[in-house]
mmJSON file of the N, C-alpha and C atoms, coordinates in Angstrom:
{"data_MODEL":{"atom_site":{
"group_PDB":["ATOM","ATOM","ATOM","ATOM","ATOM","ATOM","ATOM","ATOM","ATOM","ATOM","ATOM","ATOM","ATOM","ATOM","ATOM","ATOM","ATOM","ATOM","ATOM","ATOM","ATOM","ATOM","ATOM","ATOM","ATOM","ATOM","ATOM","ATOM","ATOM","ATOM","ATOM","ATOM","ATOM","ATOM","ATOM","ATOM","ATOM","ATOM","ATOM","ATOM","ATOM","ATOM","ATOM","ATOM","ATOM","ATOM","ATOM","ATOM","ATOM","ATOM","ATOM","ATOM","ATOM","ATOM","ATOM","ATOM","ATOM","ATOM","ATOM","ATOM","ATOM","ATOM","ATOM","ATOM","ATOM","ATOM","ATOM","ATOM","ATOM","ATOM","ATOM","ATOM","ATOM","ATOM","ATOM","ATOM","ATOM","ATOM","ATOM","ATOM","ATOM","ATOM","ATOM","ATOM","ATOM","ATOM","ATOM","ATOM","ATOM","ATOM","ATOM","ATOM","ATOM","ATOM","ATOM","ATOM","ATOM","ATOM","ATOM","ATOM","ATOM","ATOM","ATOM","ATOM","ATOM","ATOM","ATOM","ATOM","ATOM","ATOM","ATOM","ATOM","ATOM","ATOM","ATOM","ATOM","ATOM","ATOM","ATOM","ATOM","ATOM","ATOM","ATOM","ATOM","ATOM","ATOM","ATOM","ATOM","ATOM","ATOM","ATOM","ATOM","ATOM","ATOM","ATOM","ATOM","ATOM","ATOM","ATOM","ATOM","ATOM","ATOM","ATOM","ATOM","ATOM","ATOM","ATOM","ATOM","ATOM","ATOM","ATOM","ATOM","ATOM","ATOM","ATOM","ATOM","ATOM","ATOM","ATOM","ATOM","ATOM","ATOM","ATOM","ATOM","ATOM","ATOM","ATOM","ATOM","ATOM","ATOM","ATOM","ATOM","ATOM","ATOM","ATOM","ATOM","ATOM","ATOM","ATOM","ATOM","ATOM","ATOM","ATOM","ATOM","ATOM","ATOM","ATOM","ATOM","ATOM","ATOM","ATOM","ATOM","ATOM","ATOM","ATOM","ATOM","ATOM","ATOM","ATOM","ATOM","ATOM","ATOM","ATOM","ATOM","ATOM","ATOM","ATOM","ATOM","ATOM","ATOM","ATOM","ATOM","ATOM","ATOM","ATOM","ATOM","ATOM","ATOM","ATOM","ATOM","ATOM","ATOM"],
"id":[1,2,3,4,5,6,7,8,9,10,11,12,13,14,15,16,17,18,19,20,21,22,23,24,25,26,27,28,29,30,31,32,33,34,35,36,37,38,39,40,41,42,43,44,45,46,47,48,49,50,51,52,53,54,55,56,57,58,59,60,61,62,63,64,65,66,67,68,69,70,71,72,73,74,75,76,77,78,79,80,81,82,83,84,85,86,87,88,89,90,91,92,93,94,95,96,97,98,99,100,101,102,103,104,105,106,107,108,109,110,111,112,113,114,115,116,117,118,119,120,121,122,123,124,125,126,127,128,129,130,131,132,133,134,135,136,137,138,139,140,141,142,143,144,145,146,147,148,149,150,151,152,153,154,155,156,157,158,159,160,161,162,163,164,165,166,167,168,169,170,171,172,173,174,175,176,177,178,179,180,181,182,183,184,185,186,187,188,189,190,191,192,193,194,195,196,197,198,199,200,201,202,203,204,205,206,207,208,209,210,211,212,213,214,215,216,217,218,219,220,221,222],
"type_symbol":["N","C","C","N","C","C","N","C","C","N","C","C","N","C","C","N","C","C","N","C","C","N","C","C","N","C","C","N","C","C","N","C","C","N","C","C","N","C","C","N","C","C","N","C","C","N","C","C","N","C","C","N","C","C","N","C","C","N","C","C","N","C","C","N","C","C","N","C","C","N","C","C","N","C","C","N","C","C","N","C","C","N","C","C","N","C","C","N","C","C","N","C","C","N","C","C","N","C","C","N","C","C","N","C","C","N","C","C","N","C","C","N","C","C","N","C","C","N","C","C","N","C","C","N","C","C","N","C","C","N","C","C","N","C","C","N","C","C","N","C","C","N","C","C","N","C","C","N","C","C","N","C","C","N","C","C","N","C","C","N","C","C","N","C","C","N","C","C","N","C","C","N","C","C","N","C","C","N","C","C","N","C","C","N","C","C","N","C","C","N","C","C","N","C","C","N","C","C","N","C","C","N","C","C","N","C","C","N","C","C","N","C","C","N","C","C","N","C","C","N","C","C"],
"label_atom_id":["N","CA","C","N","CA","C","N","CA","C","N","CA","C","N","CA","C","N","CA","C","N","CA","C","N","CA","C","N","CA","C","N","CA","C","N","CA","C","N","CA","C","N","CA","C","N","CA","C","N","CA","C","N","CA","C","N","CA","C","N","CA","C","N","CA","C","N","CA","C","N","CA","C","N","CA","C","N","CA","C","N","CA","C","N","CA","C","N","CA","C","N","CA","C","N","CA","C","N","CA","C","N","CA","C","N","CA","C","N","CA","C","N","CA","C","N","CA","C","N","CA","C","N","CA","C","N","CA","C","N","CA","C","N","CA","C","N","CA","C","N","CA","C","N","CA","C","N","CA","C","N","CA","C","N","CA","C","N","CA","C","N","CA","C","N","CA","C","N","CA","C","N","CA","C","N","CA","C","N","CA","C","N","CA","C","N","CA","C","N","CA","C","N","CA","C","N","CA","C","N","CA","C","N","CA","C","N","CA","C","N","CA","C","N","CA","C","N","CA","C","N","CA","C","N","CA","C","N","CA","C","N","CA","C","N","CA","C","N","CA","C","N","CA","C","N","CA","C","N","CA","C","N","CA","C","N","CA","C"],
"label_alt_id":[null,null,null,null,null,null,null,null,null,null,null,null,null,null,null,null,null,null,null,null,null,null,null,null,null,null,null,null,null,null,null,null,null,null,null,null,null,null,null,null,null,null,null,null,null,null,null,null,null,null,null,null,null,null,null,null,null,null,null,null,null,null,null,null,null,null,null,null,null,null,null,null,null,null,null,null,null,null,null,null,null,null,null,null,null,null,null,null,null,null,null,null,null,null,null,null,null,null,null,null,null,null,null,null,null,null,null,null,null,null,null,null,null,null,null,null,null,null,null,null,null,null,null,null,null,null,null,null,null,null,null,null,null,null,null,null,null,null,null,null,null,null,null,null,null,null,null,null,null,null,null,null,null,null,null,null,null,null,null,null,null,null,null,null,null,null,null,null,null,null,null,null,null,null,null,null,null,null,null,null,null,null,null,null,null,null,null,null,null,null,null,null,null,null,null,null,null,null,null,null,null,null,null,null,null,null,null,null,null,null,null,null,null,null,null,null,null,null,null,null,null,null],
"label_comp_id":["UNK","UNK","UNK","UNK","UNK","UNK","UNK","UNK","UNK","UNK","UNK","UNK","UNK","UNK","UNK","UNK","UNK","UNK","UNK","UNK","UNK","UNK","UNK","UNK","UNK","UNK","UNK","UNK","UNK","UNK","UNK","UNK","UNK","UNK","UNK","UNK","UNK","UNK","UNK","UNK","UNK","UNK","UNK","UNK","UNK","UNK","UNK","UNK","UNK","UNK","UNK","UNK","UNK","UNK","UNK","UNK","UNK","UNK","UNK","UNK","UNK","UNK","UNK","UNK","UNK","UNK","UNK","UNK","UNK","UNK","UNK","UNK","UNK","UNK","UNK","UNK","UNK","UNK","UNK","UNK","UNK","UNK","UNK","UNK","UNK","UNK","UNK","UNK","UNK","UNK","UNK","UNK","UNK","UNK","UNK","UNK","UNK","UNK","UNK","UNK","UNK","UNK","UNK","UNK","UNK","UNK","UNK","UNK","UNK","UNK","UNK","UNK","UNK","UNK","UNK","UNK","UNK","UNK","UNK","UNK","UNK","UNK","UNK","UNK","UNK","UNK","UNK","UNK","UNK","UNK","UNK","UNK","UNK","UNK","UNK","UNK","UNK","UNK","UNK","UNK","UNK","UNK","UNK","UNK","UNK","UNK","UNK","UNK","UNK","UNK","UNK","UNK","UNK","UNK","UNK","UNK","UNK","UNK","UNK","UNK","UNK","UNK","UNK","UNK","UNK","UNK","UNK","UNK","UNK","UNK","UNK","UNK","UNK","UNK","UNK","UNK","UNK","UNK","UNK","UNK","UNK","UNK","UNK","UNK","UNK","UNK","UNK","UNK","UNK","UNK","UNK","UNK","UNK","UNK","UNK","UNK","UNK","UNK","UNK","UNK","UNK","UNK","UNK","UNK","UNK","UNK","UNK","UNK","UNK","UNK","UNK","UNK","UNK","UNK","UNK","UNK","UNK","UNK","UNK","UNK","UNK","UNK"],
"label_asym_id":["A","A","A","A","A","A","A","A","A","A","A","A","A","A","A","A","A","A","A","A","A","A","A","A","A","A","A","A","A","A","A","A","A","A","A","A","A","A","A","A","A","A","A","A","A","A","A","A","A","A","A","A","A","A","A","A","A","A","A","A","A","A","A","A","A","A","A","A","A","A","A","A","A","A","A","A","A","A","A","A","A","A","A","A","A","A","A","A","A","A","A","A","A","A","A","A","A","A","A","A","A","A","A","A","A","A","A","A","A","A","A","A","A","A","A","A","A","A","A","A","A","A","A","A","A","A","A","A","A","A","A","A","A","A","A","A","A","A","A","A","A","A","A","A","A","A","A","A","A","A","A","A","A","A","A","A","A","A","A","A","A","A","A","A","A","A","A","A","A","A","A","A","A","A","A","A","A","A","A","A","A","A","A","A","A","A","A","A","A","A","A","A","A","A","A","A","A","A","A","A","A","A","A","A","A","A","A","A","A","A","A","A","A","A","A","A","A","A","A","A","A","A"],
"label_entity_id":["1","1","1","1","1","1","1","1","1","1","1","1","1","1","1","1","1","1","1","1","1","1","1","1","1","1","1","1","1","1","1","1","1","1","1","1","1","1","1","1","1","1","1","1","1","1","1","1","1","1","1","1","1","1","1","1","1","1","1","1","1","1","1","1","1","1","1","1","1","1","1","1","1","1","1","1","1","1","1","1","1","1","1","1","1","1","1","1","1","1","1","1","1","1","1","1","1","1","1","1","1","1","1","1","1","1","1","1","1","1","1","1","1","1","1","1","1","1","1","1","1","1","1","1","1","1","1","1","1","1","1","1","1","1","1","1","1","1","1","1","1","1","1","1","1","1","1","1","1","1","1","1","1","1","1","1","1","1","1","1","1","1","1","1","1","1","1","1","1","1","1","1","1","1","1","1","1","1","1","1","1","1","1","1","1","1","1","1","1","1","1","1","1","1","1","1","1","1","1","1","1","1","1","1","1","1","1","1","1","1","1","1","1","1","1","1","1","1","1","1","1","1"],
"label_seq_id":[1,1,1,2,2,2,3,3,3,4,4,4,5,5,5,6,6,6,7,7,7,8,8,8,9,9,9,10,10,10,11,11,11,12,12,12,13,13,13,14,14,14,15,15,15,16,16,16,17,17,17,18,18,18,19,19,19,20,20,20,21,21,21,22,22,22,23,23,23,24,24,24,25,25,25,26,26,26,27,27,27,28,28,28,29,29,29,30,30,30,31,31,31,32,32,32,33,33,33,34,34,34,35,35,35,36,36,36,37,37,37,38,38,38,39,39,39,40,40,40,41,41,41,42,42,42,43,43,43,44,44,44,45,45,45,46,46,46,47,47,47,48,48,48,49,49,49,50,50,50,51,51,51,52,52,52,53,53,53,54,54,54,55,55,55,56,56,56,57,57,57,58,58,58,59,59,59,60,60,60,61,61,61,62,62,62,63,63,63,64,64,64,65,65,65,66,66,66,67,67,67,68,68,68,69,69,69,70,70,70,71,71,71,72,72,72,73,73,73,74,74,74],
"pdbx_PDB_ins_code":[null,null,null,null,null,null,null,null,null,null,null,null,null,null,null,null,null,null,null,null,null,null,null,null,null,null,null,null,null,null,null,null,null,null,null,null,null,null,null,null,null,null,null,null,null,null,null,null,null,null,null,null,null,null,null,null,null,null,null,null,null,null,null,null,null,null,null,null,null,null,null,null,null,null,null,null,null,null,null,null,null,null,null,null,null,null,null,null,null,null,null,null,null,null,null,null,null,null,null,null,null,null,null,null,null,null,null,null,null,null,null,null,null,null,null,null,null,null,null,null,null,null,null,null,null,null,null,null,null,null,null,null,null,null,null,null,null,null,null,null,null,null,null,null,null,null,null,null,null,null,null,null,null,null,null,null,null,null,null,null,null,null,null,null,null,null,null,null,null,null,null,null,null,null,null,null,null,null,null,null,null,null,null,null,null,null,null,null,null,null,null,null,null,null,null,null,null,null,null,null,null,null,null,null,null,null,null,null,null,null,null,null,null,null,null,null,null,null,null,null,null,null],
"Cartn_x":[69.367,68.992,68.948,68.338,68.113,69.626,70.661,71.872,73.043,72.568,73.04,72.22,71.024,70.697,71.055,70.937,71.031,73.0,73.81,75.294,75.384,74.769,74.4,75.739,75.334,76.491,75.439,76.069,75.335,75.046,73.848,73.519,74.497,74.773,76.034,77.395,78.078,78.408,78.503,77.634,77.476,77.236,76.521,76.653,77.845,78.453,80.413,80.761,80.604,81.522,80.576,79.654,78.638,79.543,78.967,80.361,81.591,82.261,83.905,83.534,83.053,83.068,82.191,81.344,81.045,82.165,82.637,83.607,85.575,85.603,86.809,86.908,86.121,86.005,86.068,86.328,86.496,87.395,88.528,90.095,89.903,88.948,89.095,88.598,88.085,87.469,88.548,89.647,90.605,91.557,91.441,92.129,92.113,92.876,92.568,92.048,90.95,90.129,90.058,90.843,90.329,91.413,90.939,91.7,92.202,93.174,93.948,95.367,95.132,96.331,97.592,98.733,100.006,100.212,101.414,102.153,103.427,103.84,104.91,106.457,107.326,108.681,108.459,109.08,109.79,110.433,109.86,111.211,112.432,112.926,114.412,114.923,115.488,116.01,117.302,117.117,118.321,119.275,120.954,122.059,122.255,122.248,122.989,121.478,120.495,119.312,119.535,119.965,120.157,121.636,122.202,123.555,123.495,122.499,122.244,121.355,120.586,119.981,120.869,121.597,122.956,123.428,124.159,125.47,124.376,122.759,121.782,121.833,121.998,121.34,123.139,124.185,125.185,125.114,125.258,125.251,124.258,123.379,122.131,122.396,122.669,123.327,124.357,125.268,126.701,126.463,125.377,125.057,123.884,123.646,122.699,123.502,124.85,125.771,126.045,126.539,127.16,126.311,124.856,123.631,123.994,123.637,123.76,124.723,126.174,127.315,126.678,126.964,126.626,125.584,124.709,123.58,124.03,124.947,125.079,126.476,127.328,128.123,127.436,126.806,125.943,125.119],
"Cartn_y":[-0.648,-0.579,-1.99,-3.017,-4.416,-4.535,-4.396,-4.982,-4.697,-3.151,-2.777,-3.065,-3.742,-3.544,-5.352,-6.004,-7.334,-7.392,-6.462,-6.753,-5.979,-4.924,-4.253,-2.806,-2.617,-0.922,-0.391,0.701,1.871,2.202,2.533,2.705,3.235,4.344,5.109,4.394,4.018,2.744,1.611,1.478,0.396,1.478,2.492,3.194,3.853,3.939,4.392,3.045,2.509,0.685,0.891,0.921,1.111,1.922,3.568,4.176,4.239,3.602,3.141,2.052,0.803,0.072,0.715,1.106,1.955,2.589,3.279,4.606,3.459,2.482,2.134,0.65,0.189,-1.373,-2.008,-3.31,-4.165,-4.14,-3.769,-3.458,-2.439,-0.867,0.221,-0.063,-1.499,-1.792,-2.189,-2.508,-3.112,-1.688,-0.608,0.71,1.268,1.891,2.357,4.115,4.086,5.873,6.331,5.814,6.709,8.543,9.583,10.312,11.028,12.078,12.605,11.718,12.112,11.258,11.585,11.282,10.62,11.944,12.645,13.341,12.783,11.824,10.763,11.769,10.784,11.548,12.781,13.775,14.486,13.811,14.15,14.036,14.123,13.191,13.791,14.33,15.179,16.528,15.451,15.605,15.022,15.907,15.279,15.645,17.145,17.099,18.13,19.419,19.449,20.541,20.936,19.969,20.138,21.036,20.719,21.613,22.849,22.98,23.963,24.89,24.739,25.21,25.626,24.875,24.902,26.452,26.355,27.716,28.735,28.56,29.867,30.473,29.599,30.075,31.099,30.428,30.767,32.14,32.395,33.421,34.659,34.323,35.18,35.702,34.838,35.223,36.309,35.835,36.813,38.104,37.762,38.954,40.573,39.411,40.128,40.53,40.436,40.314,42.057,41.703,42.941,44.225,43.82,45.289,45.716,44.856,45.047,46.101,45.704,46.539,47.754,47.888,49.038,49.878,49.191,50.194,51.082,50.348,50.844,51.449,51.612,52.707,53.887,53.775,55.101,56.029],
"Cartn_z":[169.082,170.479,171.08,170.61,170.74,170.933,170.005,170.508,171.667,171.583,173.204,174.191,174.231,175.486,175.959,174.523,174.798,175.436,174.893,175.143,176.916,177.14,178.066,177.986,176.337,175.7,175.45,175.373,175.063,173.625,173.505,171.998,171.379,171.41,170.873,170.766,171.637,171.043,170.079,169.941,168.645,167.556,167.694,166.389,165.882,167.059,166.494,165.684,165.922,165.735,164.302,164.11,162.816,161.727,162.323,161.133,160.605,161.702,161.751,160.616,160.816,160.02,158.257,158.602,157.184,156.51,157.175,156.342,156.073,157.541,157.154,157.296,157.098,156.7,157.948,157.551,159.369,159.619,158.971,159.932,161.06,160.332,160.735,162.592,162.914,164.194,164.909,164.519,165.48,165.389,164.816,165.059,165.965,167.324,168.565,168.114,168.72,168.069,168.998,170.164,171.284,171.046,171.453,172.045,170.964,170.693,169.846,169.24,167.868,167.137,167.644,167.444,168.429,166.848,167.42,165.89,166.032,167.238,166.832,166.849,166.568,166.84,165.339,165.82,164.378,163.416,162.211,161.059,161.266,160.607,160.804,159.612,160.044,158.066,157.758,156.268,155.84,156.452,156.37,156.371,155.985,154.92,154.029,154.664,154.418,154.956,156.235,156.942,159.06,158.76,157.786,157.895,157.284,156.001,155.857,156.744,157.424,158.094,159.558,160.308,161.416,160.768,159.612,159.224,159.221,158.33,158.231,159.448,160.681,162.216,162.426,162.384,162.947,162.127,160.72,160.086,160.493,161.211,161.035,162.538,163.379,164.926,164.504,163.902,163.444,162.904,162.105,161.672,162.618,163.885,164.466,165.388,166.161,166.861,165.977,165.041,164.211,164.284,164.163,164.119,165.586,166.481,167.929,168.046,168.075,168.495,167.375,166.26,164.979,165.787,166.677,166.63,168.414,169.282,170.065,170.215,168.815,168.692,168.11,167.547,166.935,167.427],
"occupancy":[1.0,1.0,1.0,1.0,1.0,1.0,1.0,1.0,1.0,1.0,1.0,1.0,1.0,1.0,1.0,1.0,1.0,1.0,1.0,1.0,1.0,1.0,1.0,1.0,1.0,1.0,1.0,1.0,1.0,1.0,1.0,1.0,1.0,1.0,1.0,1.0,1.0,1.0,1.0,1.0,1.0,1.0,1.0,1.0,1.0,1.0,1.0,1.0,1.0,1.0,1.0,1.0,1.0,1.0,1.0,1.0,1.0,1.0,1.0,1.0,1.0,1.0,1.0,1.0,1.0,1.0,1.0,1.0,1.0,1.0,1.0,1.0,1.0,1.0,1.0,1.0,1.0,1.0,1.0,1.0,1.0,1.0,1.0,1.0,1.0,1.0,1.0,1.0,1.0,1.0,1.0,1.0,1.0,1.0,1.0,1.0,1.0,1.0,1.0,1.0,1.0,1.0,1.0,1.0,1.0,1.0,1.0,1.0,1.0,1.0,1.0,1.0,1.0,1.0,1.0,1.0,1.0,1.0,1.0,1.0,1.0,1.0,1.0,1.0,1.0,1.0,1.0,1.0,1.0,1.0,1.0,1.0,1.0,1.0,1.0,1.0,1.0,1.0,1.0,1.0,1.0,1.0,1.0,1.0,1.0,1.0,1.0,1.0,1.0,1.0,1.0,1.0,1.0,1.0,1.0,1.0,1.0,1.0,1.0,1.0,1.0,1.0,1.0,1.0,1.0,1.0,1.0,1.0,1.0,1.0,1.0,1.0,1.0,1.0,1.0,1.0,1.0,1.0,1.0,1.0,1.0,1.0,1.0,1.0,1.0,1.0,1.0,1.0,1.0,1.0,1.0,1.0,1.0,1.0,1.0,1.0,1.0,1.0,1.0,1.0,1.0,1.0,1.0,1.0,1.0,1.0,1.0,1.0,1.0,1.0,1.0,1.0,1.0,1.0,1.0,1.0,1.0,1.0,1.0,1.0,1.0,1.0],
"B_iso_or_equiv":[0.0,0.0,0.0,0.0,0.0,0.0,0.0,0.0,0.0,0.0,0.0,0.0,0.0,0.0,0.0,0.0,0.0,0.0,0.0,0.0,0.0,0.0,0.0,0.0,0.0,0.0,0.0,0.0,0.0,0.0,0.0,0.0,0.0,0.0,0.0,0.0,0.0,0.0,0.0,0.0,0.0,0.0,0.0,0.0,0.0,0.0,0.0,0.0,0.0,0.0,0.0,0.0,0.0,0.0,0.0,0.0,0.0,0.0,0.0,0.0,0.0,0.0,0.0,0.0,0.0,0.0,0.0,0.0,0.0,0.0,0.0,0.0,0.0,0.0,0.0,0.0,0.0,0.0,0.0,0.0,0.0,0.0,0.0,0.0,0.0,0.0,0.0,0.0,0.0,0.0,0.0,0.0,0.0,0.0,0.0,0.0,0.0,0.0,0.0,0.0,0.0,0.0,0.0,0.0,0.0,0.0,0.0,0.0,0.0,0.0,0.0,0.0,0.0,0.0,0.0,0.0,0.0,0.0,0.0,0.0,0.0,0.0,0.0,0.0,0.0,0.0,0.0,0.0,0.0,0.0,0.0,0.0,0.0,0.0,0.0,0.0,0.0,0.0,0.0,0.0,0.0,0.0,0.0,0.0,0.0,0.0,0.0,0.0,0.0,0.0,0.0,0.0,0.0,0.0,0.0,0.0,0.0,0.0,0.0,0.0,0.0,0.0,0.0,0.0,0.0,0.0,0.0,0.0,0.0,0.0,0.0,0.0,0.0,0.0,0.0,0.0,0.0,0.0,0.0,0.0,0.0,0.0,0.0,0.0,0.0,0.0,0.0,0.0,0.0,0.0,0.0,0.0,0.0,0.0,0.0,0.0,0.0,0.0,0.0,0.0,0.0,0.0,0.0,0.0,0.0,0.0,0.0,0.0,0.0,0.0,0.0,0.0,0.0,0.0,0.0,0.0,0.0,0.0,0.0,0.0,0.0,0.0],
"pdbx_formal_charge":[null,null,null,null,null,null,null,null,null,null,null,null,null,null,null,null,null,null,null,null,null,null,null,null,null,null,null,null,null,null,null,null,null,null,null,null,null,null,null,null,null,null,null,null,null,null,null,null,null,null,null,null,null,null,null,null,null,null,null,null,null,null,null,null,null,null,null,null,null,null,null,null,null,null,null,null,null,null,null,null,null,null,null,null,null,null,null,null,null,null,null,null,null,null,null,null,null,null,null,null,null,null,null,null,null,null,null,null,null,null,null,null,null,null,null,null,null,null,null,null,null,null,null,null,null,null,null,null,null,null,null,null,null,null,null,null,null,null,null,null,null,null,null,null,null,null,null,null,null,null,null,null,null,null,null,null,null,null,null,null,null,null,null,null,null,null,null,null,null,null,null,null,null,null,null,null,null,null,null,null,null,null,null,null,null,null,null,null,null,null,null,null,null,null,null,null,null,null,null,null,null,null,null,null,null,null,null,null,null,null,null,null,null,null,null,null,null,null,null,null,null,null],
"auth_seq_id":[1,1,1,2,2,2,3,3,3,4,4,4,5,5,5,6,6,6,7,7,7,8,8,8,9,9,9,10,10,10,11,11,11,12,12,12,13,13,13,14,14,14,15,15,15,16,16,16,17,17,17,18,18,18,19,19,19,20,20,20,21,21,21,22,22,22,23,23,23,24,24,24,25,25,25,26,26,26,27,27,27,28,28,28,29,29,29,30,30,30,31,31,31,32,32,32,33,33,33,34,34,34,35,35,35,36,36,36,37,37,37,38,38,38,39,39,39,40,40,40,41,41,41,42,42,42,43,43,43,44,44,44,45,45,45,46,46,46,47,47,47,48,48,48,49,49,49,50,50,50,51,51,51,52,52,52,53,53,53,54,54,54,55,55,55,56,56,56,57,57,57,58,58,58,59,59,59,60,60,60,61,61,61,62,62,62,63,63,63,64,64,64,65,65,65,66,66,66,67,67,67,68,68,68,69,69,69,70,70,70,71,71,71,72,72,72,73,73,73,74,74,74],
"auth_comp_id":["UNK","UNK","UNK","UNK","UNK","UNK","UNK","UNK","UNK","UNK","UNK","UNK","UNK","UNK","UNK","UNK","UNK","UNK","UNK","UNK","UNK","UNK","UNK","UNK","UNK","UNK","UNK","UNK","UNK","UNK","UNK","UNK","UNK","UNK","UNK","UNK","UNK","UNK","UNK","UNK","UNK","UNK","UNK","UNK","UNK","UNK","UNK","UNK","UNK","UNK","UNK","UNK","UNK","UNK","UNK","UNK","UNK","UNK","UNK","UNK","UNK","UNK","UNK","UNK","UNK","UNK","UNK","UNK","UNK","UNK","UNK","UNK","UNK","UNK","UNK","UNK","UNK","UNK","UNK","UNK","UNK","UNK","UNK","UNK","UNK","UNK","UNK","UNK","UNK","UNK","UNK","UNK","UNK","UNK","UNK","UNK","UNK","UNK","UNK","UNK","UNK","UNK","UNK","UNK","UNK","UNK","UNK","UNK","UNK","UNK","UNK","UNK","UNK","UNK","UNK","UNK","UNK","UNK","UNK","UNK","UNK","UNK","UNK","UNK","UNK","UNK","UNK","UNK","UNK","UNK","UNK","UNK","UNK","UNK","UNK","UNK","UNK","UNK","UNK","UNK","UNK","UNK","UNK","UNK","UNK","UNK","UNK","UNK","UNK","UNK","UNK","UNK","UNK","UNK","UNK","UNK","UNK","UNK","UNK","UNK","UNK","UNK","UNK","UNK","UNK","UNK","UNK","UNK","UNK","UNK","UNK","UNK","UNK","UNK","UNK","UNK","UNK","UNK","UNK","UNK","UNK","UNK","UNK","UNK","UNK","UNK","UNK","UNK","UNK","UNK","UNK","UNK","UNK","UNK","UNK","UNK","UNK","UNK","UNK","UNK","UNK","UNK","UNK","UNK","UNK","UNK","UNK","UNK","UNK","UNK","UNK","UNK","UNK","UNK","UNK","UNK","UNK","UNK","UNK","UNK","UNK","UNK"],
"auth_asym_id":["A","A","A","A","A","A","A","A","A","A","A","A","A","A","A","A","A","A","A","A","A","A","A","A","A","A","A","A","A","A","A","A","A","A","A","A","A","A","A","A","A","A","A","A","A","A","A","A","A","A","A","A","A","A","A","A","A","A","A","A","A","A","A","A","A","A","A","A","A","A","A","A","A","A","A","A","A","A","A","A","A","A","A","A","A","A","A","A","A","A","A","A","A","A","A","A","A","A","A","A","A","A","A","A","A","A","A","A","A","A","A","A","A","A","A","A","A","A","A","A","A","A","A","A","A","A","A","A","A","A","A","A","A","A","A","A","A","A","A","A","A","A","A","A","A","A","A","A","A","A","A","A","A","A","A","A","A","A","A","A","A","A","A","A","A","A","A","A","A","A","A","A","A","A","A","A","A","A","A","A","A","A","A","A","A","A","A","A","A","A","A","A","A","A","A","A","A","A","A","A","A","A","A","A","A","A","A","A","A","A","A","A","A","A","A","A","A","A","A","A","A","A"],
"auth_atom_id":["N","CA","C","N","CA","C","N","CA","C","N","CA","C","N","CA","C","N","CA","C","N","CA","C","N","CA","C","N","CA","C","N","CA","C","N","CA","C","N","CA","C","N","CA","C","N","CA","C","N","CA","C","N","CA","C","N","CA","C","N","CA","C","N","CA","C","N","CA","C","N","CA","C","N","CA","C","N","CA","C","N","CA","C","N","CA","C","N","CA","C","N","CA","C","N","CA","C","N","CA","C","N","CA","C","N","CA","C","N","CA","C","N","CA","C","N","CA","C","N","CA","C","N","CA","C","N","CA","C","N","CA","C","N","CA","C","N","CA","C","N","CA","C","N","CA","C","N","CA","C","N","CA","C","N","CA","C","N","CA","C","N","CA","C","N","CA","C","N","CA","C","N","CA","C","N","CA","C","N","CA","C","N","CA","C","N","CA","C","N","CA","C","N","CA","C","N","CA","C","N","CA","C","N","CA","C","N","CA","C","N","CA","C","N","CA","C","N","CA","C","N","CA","C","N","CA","C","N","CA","C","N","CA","C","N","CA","C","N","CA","C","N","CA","C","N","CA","C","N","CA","C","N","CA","C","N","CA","C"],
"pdbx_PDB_model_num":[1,1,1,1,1,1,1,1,1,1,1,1,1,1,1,1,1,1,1,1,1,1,1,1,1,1,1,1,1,1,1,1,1,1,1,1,1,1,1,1,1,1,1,1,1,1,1,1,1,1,1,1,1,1,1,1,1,1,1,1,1,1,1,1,1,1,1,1,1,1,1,1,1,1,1,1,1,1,1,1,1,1,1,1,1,1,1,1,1,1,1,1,1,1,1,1,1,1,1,1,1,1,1,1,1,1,1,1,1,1,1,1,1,1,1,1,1,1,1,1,1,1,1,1,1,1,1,1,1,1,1,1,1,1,1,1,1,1,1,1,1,1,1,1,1,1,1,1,1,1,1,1,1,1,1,1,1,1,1,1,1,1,1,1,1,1,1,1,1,1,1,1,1,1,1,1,1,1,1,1,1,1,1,1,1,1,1,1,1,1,1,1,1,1,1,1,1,1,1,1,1,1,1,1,1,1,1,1,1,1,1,1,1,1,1,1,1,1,1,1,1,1]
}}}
């Protein structure tokens, strides 16, 4: 309390900066904590998985193409 009132922060405040530094050392203070974590660009799929996955889609279209007509000749 003494040190927020002497900096003129809020108690709570300094007690975040308290557990941050408890749980993640004195780096963990120069870490920006504001807000929700960033989930950042996507992965990118290897080569060969993005292609396997490309023909799964075309095949599975082709094949849904085929029920379609099948089911509306019947």
């Amino acid at each position: 309390m003494e040190t927020a009132e002497r900096f003129g922060l809020r108690h709570k405040r300094i007690q975040d900066w308290e557990r941050i530094y408890l749980t993640e050392g004195g780096e963990g203070l120069y870490i920006d904590h504001r807000g929700r974590g960033s989930t950042g660009r996507p992965l990118k799929l290897p080569k060969e998985v993005e292609e396997n996955l490309l023909a799964e889609n075309q095949r599975l279209k082709v094949e849904l193409a085929y029920l379609k007509k099948l089911h509306l000749t019947t």
